[in-house]
N, C-alpha and C positions, 0 to 999 in steps of 0.2 A: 511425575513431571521431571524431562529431562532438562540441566544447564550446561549448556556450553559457552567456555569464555575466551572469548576472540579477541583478534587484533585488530583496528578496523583496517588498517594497511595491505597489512598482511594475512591472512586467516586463512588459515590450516584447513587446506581443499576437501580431507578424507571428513571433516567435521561438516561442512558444507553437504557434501552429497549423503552423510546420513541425516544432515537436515532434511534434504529434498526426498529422502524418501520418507522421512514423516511427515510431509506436504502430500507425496505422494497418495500415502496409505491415508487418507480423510484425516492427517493434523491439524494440529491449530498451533501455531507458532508467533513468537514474541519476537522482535527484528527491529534492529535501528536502519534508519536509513539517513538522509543527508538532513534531513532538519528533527523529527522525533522518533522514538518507537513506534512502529505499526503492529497490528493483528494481523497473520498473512493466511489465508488458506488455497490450496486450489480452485483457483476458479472455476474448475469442471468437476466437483467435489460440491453438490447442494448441500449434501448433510454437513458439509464443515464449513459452507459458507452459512445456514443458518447458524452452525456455533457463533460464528462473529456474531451477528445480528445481537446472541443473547449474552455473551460474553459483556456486549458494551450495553446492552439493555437499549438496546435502538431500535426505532421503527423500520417497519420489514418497508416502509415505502419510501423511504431515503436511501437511493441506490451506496455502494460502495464503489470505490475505484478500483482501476486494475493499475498493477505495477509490470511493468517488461525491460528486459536488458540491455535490449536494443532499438532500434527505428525499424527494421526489419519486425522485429516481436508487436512492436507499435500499429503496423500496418495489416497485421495477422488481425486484431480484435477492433480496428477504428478505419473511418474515410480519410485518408489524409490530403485527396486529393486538392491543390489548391493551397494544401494549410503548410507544404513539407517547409518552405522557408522561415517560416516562422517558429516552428515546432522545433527545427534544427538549430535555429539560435540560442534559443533556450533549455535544450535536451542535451545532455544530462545536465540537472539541473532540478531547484526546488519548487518548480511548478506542477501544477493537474492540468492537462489539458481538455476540456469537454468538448468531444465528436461524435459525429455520426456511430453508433455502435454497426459492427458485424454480427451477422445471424451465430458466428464460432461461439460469440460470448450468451451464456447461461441467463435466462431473465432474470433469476432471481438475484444476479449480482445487482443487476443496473435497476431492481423495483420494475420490472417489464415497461421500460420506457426506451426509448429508440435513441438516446444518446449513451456515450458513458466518458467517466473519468479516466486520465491516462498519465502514468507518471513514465519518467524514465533518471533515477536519483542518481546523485553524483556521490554514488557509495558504492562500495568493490561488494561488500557481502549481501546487499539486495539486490545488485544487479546476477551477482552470480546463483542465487536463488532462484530466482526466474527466470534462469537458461534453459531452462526444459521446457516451463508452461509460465502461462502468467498465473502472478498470485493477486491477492486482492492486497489495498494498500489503504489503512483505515487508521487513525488515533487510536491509540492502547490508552481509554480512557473512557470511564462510564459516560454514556452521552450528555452534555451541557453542564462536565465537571470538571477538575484541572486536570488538564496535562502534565502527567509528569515527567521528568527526565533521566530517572534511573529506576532499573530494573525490580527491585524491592518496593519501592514507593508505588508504583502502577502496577503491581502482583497483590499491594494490599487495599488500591483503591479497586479494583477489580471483583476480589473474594472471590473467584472460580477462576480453575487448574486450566492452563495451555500445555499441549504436549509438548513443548521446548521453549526452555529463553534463551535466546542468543546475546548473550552478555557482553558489552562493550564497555560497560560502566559508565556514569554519568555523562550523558550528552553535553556539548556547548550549548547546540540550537535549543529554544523552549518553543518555538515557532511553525505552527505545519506550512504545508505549502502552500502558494499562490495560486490560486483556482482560475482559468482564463477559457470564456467559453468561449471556443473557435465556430460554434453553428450555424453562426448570423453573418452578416456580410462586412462586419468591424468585430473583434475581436472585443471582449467584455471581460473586464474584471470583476470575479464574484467573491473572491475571496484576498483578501491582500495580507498573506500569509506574517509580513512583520510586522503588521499593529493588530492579529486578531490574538484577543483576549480568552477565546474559549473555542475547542474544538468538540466538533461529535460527529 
């Protein structure tokens, strides 16, 4: 298991693209982004997206999210059509968005169900993560048990190896994101990321 310890500012680009290629090659990696640590793998990678699955001890029927760099990477895996002003407002930024998924995105990310989660965080080193592909974007945190916010704490709530932590040191945020399902014809708040108590 490899660590690398970043800046979140600024972070040493040659450490980055050896990130991306253990995303690449079927990794599983530890990543902070704008509100907590995520589990990241290739979303076109099934065998490392099942690691997540057992990593957090989560049911295979609870889809995961996708995380993308841009609105451009956004539009690659989701319908935006309808939704862009909204989504712009908010993007980059500590929301999920739930949309229409595209046929690009892998069932087993989304549980084979026709929407999916979509972040775009207001953090340099997950968005430059998923300049290539999207990754998935999930609580580094056994399912329906605390989140933690430094990297040792959530490796021993875990007890099984990711092939990288990307080290930033204790987070501010204890908080995931705000979950807003854009499906319906009014937008819905499913999750209100600064009063939830428990993520999974």
């Amino acid at each position: 298991m490899k660590r690398f310890k970043l800046d979140s500012e600024n972070p040493d680009i040659e450490l980055i693209y050896k990130a991306i290629d253990i995303l690449k090659n079927d990794g599983v990696i530890l990543y902070p982004t704008d509100t907590i640590y995520g589990l990241g793998a290739n979303i076109f990678s099934d065998s490392a997206v099942r690691r997540i699955y057992k990593i957090k001890e989560r049911s295979s029927k609870k889809p995961l999210s996708i995380l993308v760099s841009n609105f451009d990477g956004l539009k690659l895996v989701a319908e935006t059509k309808g939704k862009e002003e909204i989504i712009k407002k908010y993007l980059p930024g500590p929301y999920t968005f739930i949309l229409r998924r595209k046929r690009i995105v892998p069932s087993v990310v989304t549980s084979y169900t026709s929407k999916v989660g979509v972040r775009i965080p207001n953090n340099k080193i997950s968005r430059l993560l998923s300049m290539n592909f999207p990754i998935t974007t999930t609580s580094a945190n056994i399912s329906n048990k605390e989140v933690m916010s430094n990297p040792d704490d959530i490796m021993k709530q875990l007890k099984k190896e990711v092939d990288l932590i990307i080290d930033v040191g204790e987070l501010k945020c204890k908080n995931p994101s705000t979950i807003i399902d854009l499906t319906k014809d009014e937008p819905k708040i499913i999750r209100d990321g600064r009063n939830y108590k428990n993520s999974n």
